[in-house]
PASEBA-1860 file (N, C-alpha, C; in nm, 3 decimals):
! residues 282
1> XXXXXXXX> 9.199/8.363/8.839/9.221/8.355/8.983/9.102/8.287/9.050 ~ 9.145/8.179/9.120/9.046/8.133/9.211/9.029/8.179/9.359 ~ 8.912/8.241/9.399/8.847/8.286/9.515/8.818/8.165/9.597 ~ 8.871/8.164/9.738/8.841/8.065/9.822/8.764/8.194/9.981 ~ 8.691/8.121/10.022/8.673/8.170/10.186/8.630/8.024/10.292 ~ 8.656/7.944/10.253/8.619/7.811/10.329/8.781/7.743/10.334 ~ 8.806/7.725/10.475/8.938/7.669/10.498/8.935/7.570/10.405 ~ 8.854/7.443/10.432/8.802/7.305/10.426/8.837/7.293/10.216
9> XXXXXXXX> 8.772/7.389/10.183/8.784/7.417/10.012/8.958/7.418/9.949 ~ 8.991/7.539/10.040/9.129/7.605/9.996/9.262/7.458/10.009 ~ 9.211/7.428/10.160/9.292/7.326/10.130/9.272/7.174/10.078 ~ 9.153/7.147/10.004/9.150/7.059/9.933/9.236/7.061/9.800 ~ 9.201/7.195/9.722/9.260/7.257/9.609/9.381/7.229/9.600 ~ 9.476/7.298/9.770/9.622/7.297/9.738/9.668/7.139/9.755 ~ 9.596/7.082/9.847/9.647/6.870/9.834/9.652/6.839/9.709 ~ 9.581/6.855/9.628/9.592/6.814/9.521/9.721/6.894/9.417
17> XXXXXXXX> 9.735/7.041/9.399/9.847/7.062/9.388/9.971/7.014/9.459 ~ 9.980/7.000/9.546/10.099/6.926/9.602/10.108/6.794/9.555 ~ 10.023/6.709/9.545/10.037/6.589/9.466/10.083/6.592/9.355 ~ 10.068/6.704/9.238/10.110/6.731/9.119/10.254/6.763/9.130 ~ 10.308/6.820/9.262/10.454/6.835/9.311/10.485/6.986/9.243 ~ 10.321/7.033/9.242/10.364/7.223/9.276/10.385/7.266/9.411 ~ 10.476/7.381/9.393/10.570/7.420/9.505/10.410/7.559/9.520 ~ 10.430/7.596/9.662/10.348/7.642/9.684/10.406/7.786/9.759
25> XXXXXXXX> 10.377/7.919/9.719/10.438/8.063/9.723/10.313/8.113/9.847 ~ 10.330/8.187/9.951/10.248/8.229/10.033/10.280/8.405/10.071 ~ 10.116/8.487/10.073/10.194/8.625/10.065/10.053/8.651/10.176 ~ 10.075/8.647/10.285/9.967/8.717/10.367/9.917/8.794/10.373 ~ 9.781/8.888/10.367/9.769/9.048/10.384/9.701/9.052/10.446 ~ 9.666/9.218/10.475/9.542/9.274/10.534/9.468/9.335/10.397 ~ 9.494/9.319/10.275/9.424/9.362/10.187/9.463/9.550/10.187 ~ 9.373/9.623/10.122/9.423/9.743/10.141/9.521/9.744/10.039
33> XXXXXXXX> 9.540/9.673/9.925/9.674/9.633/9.828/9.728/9.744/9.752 ~ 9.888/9.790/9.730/9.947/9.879/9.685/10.025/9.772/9.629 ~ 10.167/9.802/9.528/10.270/9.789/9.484/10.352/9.732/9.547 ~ 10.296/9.773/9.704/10.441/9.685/9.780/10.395/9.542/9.790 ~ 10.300/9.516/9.806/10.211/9.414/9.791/10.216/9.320/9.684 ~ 10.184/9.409/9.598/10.227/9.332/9.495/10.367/9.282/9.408 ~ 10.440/9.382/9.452/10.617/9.327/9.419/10.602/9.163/9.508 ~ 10.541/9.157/9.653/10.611/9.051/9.735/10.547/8.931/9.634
41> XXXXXXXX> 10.377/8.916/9.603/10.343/8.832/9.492/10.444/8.817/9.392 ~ 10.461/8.900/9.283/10.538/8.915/9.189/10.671/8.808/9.223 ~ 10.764/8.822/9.319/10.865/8.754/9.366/10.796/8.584/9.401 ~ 10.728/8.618/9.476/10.660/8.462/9.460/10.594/8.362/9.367 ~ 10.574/8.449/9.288/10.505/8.386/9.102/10.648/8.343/9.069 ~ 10.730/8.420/9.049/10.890/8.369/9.003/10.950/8.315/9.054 ~ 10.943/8.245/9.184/11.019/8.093/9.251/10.893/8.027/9.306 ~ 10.785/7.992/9.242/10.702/7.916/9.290/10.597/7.832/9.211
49> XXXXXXXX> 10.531/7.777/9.193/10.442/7.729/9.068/10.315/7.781/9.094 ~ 10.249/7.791/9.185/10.107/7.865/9.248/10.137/7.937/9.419 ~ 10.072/8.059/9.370/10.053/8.169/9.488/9.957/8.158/9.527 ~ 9.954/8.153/9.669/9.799/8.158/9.796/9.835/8.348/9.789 ~ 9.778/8.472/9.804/9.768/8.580/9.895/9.601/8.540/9.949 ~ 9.642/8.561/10.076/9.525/8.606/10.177/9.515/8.771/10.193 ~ 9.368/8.775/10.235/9.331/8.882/10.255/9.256/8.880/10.398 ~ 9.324/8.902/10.514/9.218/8.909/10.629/9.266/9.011/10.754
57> XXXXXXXX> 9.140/9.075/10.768/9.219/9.204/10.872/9.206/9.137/11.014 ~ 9.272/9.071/11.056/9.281/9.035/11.196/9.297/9.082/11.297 ~ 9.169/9.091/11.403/9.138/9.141/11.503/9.239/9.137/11.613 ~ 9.312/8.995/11.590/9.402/8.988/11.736/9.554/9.081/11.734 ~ 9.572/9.124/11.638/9.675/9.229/11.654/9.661/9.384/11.690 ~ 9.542/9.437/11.613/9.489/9.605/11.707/9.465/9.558/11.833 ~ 9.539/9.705/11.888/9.544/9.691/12.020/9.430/9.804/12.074 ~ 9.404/9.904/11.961/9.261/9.960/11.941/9.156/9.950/11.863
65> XXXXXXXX> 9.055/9.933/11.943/8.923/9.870/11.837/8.907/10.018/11.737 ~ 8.925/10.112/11.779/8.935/10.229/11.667/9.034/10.205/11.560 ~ 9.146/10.145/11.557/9.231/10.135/11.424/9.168/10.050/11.389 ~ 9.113/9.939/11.469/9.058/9.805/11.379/8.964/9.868/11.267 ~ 8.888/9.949/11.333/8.757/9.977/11.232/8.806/10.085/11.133 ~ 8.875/10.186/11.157/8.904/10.261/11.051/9.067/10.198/10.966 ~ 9.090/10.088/10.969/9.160/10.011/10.849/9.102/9.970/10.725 ~ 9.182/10.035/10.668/9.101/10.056/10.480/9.041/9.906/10.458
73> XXXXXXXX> 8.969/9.936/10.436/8.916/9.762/10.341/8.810/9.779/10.203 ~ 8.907/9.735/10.070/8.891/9.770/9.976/8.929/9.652/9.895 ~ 8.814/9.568/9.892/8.804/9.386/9.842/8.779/9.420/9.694 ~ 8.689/9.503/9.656/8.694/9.508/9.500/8.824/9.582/9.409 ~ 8.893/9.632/9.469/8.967/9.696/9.430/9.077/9.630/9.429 ~ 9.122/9.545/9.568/9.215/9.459/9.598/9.192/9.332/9.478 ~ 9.118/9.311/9.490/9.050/9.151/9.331/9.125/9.187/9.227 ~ 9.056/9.349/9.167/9.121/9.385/9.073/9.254/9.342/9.007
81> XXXXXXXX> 9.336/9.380/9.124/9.474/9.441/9.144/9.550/9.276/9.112 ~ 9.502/9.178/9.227/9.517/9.044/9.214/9.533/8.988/9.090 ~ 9.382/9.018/8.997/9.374/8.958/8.907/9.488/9.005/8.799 ~ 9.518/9.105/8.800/9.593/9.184/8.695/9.693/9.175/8.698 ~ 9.766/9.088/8.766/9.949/9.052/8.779/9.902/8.889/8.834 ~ 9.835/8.809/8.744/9.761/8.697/8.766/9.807/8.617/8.902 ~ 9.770/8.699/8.994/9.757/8.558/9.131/9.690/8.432/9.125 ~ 9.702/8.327/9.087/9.630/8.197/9.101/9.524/8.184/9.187
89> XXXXXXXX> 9.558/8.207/9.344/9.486/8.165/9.411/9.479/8.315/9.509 ~ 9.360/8.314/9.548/9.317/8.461/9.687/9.242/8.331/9.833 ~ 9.253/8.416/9.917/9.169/8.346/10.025/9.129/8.458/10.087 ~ 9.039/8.444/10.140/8.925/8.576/10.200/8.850/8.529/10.311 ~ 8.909/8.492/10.393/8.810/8.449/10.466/8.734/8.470/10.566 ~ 8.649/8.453/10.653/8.553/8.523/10.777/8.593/8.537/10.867 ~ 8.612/8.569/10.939/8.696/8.546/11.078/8.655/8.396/11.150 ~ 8.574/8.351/11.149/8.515/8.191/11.259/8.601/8.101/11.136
97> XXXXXXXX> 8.614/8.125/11.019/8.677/8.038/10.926/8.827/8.022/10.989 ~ 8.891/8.146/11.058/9.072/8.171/11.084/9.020/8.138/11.241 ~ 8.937/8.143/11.302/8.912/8.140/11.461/8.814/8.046/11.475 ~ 8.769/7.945/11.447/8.677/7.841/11.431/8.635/7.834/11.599 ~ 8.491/7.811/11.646/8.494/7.807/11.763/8.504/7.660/11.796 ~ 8.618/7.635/11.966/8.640/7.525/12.032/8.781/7.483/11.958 ~ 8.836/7.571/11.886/9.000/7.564/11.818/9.075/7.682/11.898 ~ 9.186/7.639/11.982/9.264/7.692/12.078/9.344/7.703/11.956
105> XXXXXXXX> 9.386/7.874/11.903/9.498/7.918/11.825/9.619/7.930/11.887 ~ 9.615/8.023/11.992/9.695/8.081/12.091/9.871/7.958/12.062 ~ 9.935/8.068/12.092/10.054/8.018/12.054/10.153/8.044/12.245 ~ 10.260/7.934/12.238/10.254/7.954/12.390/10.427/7.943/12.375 ~ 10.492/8.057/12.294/10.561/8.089/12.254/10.656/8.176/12.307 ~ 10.793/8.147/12.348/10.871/8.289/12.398/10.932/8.362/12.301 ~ 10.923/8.494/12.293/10.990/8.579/12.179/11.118/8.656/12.253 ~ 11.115/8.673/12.372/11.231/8.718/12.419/11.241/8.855/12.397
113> XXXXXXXX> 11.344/8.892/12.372/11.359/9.037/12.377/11.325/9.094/12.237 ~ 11.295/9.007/12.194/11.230/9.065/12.010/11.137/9.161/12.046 ~ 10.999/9.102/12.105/10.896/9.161/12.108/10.894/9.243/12.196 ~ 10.990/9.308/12.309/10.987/9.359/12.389/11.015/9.521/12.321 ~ 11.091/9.522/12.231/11.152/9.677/12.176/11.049/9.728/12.119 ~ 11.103/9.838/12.080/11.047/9.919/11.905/10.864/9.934/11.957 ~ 10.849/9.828/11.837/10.694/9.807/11.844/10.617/9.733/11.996 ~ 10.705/9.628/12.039/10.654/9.609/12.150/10.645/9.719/12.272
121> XXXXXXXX> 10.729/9.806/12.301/10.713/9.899/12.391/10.556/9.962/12.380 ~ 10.560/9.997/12.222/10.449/10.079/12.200/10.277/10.020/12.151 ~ 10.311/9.887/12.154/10.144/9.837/12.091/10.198/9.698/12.182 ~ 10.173/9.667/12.333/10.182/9.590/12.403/10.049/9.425/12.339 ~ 10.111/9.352/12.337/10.023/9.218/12.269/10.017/9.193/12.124 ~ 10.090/9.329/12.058/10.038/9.301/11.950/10.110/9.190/11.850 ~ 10.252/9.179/11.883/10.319/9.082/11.783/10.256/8.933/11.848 ~ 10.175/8.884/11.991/10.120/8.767/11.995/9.980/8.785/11.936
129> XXXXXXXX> 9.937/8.846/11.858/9.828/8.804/11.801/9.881/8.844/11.644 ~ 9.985/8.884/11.611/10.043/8.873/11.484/10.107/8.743/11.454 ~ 10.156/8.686/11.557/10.198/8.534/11.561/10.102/8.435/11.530 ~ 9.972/8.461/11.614/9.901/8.348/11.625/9.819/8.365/11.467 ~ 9.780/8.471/11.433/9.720/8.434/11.298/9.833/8.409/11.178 ~ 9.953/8.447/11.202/10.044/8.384/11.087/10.049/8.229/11.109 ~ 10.082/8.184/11.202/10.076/8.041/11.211/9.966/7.988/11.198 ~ 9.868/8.030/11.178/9.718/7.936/11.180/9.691/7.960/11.026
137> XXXXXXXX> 9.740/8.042/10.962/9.688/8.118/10.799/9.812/8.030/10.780 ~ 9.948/7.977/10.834/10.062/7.878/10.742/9.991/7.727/10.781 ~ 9.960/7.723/10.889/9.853/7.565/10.932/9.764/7.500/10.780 ~ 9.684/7.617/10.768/9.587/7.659/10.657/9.608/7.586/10.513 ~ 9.692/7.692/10.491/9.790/7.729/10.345/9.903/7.595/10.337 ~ 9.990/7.618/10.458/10.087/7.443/10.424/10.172/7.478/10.312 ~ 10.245/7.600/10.295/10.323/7.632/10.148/10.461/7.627/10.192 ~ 10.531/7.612/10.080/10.677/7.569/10.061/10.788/7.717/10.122
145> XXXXXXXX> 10.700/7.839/10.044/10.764/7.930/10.133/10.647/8.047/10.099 ~ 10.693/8.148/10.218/10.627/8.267/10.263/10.721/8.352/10.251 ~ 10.630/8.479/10.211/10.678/8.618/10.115/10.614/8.746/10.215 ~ 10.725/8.795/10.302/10.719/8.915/10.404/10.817/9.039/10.358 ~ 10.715/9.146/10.388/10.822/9.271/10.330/10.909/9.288/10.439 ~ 10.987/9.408/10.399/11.070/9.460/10.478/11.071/9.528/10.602 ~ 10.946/9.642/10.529/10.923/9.712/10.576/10.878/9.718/10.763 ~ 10.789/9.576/10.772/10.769/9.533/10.958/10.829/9.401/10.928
153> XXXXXXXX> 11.011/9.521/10.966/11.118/9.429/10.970/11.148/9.356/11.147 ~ 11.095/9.413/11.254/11.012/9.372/11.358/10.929/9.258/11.367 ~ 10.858/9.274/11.293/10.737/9.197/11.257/10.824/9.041/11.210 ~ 10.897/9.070/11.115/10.949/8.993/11.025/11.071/8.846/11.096 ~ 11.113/8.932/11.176/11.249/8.885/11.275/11.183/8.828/11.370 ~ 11.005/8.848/11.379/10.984/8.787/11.476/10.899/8.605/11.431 ~ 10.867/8.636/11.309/10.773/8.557/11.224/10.940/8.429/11.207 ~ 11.048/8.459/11.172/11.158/8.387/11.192/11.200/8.307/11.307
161> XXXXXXXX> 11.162/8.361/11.421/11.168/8.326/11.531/11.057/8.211/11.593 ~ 10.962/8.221/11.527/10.792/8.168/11.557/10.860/8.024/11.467 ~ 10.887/8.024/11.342/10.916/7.924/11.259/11.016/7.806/11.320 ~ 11.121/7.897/11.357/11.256/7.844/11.410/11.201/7.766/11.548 ~ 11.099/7.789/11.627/11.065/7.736/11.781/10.985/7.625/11.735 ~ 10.872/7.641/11.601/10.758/7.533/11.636/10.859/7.398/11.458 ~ 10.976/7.477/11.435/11.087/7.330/11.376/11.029/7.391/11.244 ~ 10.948/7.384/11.175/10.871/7.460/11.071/10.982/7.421/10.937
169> XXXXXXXX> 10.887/7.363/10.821/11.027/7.346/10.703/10.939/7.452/10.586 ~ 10.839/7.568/10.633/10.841/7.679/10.563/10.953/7.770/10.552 ~ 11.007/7.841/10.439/11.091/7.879/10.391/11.050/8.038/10.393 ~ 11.125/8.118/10.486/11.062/8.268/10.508/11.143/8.348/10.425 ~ 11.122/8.440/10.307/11.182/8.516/10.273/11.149/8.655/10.240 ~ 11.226/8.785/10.293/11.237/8.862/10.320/11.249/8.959/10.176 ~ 11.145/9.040/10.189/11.209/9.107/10.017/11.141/9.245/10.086 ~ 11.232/9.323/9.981/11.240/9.458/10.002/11.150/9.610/9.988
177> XXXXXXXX> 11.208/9.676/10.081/11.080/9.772/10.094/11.060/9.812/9.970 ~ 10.929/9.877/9.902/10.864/9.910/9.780/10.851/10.051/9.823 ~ 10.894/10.184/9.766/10.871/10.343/9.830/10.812/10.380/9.723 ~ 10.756/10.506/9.733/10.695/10.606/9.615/10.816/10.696/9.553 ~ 10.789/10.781/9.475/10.872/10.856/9.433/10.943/10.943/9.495 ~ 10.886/10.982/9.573/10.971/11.053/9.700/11.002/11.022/9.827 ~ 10.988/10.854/9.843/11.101/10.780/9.898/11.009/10.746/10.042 ~ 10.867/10.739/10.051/10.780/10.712/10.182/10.769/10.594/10.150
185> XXXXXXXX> 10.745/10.506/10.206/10.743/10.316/10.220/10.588/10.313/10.190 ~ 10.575/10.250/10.068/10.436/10.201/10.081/10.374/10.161/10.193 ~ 10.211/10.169/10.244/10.136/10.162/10.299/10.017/10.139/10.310 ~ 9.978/10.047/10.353/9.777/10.067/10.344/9.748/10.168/10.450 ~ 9.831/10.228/10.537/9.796/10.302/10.606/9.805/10.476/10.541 ~ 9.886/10.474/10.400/9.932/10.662/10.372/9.768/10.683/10.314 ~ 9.695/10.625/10.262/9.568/10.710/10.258/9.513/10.756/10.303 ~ 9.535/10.719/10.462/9.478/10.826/10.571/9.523/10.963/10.594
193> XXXXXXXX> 9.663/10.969/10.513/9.745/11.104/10.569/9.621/11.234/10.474 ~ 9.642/11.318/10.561/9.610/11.434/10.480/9.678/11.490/10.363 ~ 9.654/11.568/10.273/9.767/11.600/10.182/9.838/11.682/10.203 ~ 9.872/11.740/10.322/9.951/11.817/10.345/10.081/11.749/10.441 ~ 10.027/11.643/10.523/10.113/11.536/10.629/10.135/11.472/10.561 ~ 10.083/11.419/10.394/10.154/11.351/10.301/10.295/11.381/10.233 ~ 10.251/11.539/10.232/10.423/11.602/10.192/10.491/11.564/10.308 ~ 10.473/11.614/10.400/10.588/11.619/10.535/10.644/11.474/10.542
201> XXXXXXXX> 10.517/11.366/10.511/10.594/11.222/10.559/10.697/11.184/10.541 ~ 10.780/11.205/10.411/10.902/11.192/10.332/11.003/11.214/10.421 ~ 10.988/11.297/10.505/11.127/11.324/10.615/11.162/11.192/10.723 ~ 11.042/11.055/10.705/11.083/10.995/10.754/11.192/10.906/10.711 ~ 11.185/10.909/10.562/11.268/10.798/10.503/11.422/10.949/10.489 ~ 11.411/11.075/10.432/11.514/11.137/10.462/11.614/11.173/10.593 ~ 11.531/11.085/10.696/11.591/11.103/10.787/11.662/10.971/10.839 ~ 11.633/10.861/10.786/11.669/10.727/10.778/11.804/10.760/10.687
209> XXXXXXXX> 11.791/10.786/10.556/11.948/10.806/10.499/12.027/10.884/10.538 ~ 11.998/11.017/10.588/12.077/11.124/10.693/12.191/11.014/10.780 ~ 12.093/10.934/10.845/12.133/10.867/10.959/12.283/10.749/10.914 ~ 12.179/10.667/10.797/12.307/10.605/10.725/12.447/10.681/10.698 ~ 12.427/10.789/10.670/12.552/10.887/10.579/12.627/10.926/10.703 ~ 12.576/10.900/10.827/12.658/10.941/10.932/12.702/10.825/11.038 ~ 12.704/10.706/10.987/12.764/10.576/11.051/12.941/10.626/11.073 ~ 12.991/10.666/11.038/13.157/10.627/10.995/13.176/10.749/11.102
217> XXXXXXXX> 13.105/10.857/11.125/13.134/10.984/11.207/13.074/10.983/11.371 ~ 12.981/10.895/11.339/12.918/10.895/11.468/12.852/10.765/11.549 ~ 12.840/10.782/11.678/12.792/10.641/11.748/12.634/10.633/11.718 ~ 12.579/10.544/11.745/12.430/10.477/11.726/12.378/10.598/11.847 ~ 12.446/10.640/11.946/12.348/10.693/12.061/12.347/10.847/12.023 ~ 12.447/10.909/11.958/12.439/11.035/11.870/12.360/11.039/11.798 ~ 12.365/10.949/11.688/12.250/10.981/11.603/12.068/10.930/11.572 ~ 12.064/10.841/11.730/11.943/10.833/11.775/11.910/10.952/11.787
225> XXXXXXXX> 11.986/11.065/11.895/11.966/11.125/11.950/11.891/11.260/11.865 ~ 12.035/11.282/11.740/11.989/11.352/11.630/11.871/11.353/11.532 ~ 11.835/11.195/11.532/11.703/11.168/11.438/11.600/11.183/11.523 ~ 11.551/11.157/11.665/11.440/11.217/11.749/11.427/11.388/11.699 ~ 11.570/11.464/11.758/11.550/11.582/11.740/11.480/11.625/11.594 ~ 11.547/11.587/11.496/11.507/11.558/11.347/11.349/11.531/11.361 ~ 11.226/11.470/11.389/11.153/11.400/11.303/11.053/11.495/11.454 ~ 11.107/11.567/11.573/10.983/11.630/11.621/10.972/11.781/11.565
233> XXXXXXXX> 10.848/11.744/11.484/10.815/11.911/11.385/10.722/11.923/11.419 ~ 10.656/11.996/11.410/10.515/12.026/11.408/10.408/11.903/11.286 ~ 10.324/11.841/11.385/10.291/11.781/11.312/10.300/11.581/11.342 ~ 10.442/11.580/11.368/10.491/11.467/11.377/10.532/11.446/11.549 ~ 10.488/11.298/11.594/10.519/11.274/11.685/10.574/11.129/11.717 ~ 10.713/11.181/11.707/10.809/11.023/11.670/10.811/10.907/11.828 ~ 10.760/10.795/11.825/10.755/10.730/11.883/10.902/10.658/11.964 ~ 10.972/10.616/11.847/11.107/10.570/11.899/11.131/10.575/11.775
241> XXXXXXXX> 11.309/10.605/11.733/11.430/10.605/11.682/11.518/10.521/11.720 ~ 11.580/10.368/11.630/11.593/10.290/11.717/11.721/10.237/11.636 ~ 11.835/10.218/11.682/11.983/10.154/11.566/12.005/10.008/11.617 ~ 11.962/9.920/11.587/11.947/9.797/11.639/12.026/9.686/11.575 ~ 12.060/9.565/11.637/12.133/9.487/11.560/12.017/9.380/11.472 ~ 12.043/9.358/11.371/11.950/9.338/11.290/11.939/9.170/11.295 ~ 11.918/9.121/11.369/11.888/8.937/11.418/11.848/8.899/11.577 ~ 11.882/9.005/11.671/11.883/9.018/11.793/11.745/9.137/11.822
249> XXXXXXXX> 11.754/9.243/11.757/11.678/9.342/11.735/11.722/9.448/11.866 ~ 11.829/9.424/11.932/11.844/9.478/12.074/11.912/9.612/11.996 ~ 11.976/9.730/12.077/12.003/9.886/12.068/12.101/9.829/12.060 ~ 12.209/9.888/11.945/12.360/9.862/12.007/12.465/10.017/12.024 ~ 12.548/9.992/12.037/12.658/10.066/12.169/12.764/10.186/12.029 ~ 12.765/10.055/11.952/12.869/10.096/11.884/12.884/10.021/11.697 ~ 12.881/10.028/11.602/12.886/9.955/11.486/12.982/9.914/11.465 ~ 13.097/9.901/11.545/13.183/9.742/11.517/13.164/9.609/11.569
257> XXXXXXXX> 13.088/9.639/11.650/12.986/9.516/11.706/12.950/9.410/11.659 ~ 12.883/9.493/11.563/12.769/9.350/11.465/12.785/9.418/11.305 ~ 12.739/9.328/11.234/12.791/9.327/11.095/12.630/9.354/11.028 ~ 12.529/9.354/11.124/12.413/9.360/11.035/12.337/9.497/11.134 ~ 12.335/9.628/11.138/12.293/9.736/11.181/12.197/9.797/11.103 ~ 12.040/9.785/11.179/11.952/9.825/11.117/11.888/9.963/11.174 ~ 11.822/10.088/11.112/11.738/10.150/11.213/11.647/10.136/11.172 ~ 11.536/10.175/11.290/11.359/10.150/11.273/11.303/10.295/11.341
265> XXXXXXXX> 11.197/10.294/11.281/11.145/10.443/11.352/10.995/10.418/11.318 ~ 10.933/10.431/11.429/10.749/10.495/11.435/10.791/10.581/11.470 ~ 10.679/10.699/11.376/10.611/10.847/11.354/10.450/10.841/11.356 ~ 10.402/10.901/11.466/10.315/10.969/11.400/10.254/11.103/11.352 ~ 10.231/11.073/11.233/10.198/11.211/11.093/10.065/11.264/11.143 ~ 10.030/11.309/11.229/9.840/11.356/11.232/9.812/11.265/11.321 ~ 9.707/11.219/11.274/9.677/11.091/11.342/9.696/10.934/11.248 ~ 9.785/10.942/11.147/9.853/10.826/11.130/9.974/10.758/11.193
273> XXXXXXXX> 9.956/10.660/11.196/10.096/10.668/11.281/10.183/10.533/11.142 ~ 10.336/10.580/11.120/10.356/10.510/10.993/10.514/10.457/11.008 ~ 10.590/10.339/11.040/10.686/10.290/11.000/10.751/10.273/10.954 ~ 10.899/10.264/10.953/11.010/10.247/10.850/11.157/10.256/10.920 ~ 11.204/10.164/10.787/11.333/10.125/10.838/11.481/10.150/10.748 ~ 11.590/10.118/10.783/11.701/10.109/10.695/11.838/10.033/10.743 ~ 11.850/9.956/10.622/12.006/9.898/10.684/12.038/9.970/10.688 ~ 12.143/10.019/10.784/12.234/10.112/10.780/12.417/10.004/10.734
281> XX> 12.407/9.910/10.790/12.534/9.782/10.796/12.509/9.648/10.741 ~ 12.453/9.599/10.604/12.407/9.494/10.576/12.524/9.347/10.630
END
């Protein structure tokens, strides 16, 4: 694996791969690397000839300088992990390297009612500074396609949307959530849970299939209603419960509507606060 942290380097490396007419696989992170992480690599080694993952915790998306600083960052460990399901290529870079000074990033972009729901209600700015460093890290990188989980399926619908406005012939594909054994969505954030809010977390994803198993009996506004009631325990303090149409991201009425019905739910466990989703209507 080759280590890059100099824009100017990384993309000399990949010009010249592209001249060779390797296809180029892109997997963004914040580092902090688990399984889910590494499945999205994994998928990109197998339709691609060389993988970029980045590793950079970017400032412009916390909307608190307290999460910024207590976000795991674990570079030797993350290398490890890299090296051992052979990533080709890592990028690591400084922040003035992704924010160079007298380089206007800022993206002047409408998202519409994407960014307005779910996560936008609750972390105001944050999907425009999730925008602006995905597009400046694809500026960067210049790859054939990009590898986003499921899981900030928000996130994801909106990174589609960013592509689709600035014409973009990167290729976004969507691969699937990675869970533990008892069915919590991987995270760089579950190491914060305590081990006791680690047991409890599981009721978020059991309450996601609850919800599925009751499409055919009940409306989207019933069983919002039921999964809030569901997920406030002691302990947990559910943000929004949300049955959305899964391309629009808006609440819907009823599931004959739309053919693609997703739900999404922030919880927070303690003081983690942790995400997840489910088709309910693929």
């Amino acid at each position: 694996m080759i280590l890059f942290k100099k824009v100017h380097q990384l993309q000399t490396y990949i010009k010249q791969l592209k001249e060779d007419k390797k296809s180029i696989g892109f997997v963004p992170t914040m580092g902090a690397l688990h399984n889910g992480h590494l499945s999205l690599i994994e998928k990109a080694k197998a339709e691609n000839n060389y993988v970029v993952c980045s590793i950079f915790v970017n400032p412009t998306q916390f909307n608190e300088v307290s999460d910024l600083e207590k976000y795991p960052r674990t570079a030797g460990k993350d290398i490890k992990l890299l090296t051992s399901i052979g990533t080709e290529i890592l990028f690591m870079p400084p922040a003035k390297e992704v924010y160079p000074e007298g380089l206007d990033t800022t993206l002047k972009l409408d998202f519409g009612n994407l960014a307005d729901v779910m996560e936008g209600e609750f972390r105001s700015g944050h999907f425009d500074g999730m925008a602006q460093v995905v597009n400046r890290l694809l500026n960067i990188v210049q790859p054939h396609n990009l590898y986003m989980g499921q899981k900030d399926f928000q996130q994801l619908t909106i990174v589609r949307s960013m592509l689709k406005q600035l014409n973009s012939d990167v290729n976004l594909v969507m691969c699937p959530i990675i869970r533990e054994e008892d069915g919590l969505a991987m995270s760089s954030r579950n190491v914060r849970l305590t081990a006791e809010n680690r047991k409890l977390s599981v009721k978020l994803n059991q309450t996601l299939k609850r919800a599925k198993s009751m499409i055919n009996e009940k409306n989207p506004s019933k069983i919002k209603a039921w999964a809030m009631k569901e997920l406030s325990i002691p302990e947990f303090k559910p943000e929004y419960f949300q049955i959305v149409d899964g391309i629009t991201l808006q609440p819907i009425d009823d599931f004959e509507g739309t053919d693609f019905a997703v739900a999404c739910t922030a919880v927070w466990v303690g003081e983690v606060r942790l995400i997840d989703n489910l088709v309910l209507k693929p």
